[in-house]
C-alpha positions, 0 to 999 in steps of 0.5 A: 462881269465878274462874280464878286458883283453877283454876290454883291446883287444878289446879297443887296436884292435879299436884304433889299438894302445896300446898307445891311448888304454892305454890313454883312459883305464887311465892304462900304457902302459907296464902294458896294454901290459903285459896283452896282452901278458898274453892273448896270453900266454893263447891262445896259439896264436898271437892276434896282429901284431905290428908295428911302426905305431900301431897294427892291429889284426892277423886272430885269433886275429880279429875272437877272437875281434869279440867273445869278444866283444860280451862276453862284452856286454852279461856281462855288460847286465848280470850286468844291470839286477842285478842292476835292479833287485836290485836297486829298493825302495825308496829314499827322497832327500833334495835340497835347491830351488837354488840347485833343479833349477840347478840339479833337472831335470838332476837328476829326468832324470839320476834316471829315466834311470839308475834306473827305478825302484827307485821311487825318493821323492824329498823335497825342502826346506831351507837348515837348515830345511833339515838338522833337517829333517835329524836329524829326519831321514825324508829324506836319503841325502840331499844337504846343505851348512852348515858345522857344521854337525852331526859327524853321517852322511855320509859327502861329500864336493860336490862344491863351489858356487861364489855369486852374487850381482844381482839387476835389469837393472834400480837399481843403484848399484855398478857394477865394475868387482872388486865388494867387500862386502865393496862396499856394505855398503849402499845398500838396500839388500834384503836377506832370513832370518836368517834360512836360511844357505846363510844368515848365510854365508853371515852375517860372510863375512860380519863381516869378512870385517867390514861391516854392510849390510842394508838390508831392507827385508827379504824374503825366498821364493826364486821366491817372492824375485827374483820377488822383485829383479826384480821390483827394491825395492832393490838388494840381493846376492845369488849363480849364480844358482839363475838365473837357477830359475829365469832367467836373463832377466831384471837382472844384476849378477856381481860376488863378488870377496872376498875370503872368499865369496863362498858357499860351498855344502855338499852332506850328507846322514844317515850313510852308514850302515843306507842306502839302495842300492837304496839310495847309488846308487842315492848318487853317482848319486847326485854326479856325475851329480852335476860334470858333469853340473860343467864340461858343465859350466851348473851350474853357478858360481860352482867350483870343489872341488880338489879332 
């Protein structure tokens, strides 16, 4: 008998139906009902009474349910105190300022009640300065925008960002639901340095659509830009996470529609050999709440990757 079976009961006798059982477990319905069968086999009994209209449990197979249920939770307990036990250390990561204000906090709030006993550093800085900071092995992961990574690392393609030109309600700037780099030309542009990994993105589009950008100031300190923004010395474009960090009042985002305009994130980390349990276990968490706020339209303007 193994415990996947009891799932599989105990999912059939609460839906009572091997189809809805079978679309939620994301197996076939032969294959759910195969096993079913094996179990009975087992037990010597009938567990289910089946119908057109669905399932119900026999007396042995509601007295069985009940056990089984309970064999369930004792296992994944049973799991729990293991991964307790064993996930526990420490683990730096790097975020850039724009990422840190869309997935720091759900993050810091996944970490703290899946794994209290992991005490999370986390490092934020320019992605480019992460990626050197990897290099001298300073921080386990961290998430960065550029490609051109070292062949060492643990490299996973976490999303696309759309971009942004953002300027203040007062400033007098292009805001036409078509906007291209190419409307551009003229605009005084605020920008981070070339340090910075969206500046090295955004000067290739710009050079991919012949267009020269006039920027004005360079500023990478993300909430001393925005507030420059704001004030309406000049626009900048940045990824819709950007009005996570500072809010959208006072501000105008119109999306900017050239193809090859987007940011992509890389989740990447130490060699898995190099990593700790703790911090694999907080690499697949990183993962897995940057999907779900893409998935809740908490992140804006982010796209999943096709897997």
């Amino acid at each position: 008998m193994e415990l996947r079976q009891l799932r599989y009961f105990v999912k059939v006798v609460e839906l009572r139906s091997l189809g809805r059982a079978a679309l939620e477990l994301d197996v076939g319905t032969s294959a759910l009902s195969q096993q079913i069968a094996k179990l009975e086999s087992e037990l010597c009994t009938r567990l289910l009474n089946r119908s057109s209209t669905g399932v119900t449990p026999t007396n042995a197979g509601l007295a069985f349910f009940h056990h089984a249920q309970l064999t369930l939770r004792h296992a994944e307990n049973a799991v729990q105190a293991a991964l307790r036990d064993r996930m526990s250390g420490y683990v730096s990561l790097g975020l850039a300022p724009t990422t840190a204000s869309v997935l720091a906090l759900p993050l810091i709030e996944a970490m703290r009640e899946r794994y209290p006993d992991i005490q999370l550093h986390l490092v934020e800085m320019l992605s480019g300065h992460l990626a050197s900071q990897l290099n001298t092995r300073q921080l386990d992961l961290a998430v960065v925008f550029q490609s051109d990574i070292a062949k060492r690392w643990s490299v996973m393609p976490l999303l696309d960002e759309q971009l942004f030109l953002i300027h203040s309600k007062t400033y007098l700037a292009p805001s036409n639901e078509n906007l291209r780099l190419a409307d551009l030309r003229d605009l005084p542009l605020v920008l981070p340095s070339v340090q910075h990994g969206l500046r090295t993105r955004l000067m290739a589009a710009f050079e991919s659509a012949k267009v020269i950008p006039n920027v004005i100031m360079e500023i990478d300190g993300l909430a001393t830009l925005m507030d420059v923004v704001r004030a309406g010395y000049a626009a900048t474009i940045q990824p819709g996470a950007a009005a996570a960090y500072s809010g959208k009042v006072g501000l105008c985002f119109t999306p900017i529609v050239d193809a090859h305009v987007s940011r992509r994130n890389w989740l990447v980390s130490l060699s898995d050999d190099e990593l700790s349990p703790a911090a694999l276990a907080t690499r697949v968490t990183v993962s897995h709440i940057a999907r779900e706020l893409v998935r809740a339209g908490s992140w804006p303007g982010a796209s999943l990757l096709a897997s």
